[in-house]
C-alpha positions in Angstrom: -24.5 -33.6 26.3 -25.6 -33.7 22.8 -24.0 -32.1 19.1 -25.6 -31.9 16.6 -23.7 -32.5 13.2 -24.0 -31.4 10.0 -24.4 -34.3 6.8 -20.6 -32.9 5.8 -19.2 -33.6 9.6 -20.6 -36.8 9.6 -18.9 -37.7 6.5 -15.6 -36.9 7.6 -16.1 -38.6 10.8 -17.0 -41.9 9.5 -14.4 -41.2 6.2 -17.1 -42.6 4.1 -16.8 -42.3 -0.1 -19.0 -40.0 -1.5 -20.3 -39.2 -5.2 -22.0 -36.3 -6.0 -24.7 -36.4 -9.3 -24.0 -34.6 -12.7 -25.6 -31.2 -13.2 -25.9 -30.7 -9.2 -26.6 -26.7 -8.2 -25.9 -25.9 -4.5 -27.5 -23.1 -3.5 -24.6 -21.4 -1.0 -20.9 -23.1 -0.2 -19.8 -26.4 -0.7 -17.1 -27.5 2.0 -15.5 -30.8 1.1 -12.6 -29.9 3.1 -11.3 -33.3 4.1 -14.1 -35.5 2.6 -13.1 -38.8 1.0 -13.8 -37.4 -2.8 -12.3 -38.2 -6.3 -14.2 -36.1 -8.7 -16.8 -33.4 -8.8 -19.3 -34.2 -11.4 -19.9 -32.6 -14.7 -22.0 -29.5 -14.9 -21.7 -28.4 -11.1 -22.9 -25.1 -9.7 -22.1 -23.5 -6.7 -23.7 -20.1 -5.6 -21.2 -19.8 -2.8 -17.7 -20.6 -2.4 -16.4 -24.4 -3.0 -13.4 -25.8 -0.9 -11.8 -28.7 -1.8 -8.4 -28.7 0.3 -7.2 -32.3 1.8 -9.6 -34.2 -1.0 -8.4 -36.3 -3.6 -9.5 -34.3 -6.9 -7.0 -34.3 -9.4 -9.3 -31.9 -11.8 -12.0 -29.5 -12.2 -14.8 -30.8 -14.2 -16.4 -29.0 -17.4 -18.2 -26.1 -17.2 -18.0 -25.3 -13.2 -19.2 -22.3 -12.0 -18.6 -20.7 -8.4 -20.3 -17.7 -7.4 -17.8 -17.0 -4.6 -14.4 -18.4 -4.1 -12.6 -21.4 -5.1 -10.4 -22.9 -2.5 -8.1 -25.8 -4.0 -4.9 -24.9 -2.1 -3.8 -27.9 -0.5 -5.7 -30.0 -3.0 -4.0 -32.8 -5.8 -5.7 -30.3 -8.5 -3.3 -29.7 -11.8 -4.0 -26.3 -12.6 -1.7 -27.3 -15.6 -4.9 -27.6 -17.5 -7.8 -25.4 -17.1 -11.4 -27.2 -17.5 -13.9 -26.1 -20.4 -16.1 -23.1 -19.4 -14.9 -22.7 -15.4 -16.4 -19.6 -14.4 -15.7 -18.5 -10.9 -16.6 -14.7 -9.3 -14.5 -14.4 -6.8 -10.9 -15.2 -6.2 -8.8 -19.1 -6.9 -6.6 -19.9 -3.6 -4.2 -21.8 -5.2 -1.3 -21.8 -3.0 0.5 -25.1 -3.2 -1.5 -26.0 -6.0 0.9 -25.7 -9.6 -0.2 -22.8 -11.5 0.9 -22.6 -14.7 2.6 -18.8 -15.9 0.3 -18.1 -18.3 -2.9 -18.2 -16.2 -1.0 -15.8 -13.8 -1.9 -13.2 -16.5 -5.5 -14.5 -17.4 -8.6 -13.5 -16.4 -11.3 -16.3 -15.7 -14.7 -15.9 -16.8 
């Protein structure tokens, strides 16, 4: 019997590094849920949602935008320090993630 896999599964199954190129739009979600990642680039777009919980990011790049929602509960994100012109449209998971008392009151772009 055969399964078919998408690029993303084979990733995590053979935990190989991946970078992803400055100024990269993805048309629809970006699931690097479990993916062997440091940092998102610069400039990033997402259309969709993007989940990063169980990767290694530490921070949000400059000027991020997600169309949908951004999943970093259960991530090594800071959200001590918000990044330069994030925009996101639908809701920040951040459970487990700090979040800093002041952004509790703060509307994101």
């Amino acid at each position: 019997m055969s399964k078919n896999i998408t690029p993303l599964e084979f990733i995590r199954l053979v935990g190989m590094d991946i970078d992803l190129p400055d100024n990269l739009n993805v048309v629809g979600t970006l699931d690097l849920r479990g993916v062997n990642i440091t940092s998102l680039p610069s400039n990033l777009s997402v259309s969709g949602s993007l989940h990063l919980r169980g990767t290694d990011i530490t921070k949000l790049p400059d000027n991020l935008i997600v169309g949908g929602r951004l999943y970093i509960r259960g991530s090594n994100i800071n959200m001590m320090s918000l990044p330069d012109n994030l925009s996101v449209n639908g809701h920040i998971s951040t459970l487990a993630a700090p979040v800093p008392l002041w952004f509790m009151n703060t509307a994101v772009a």
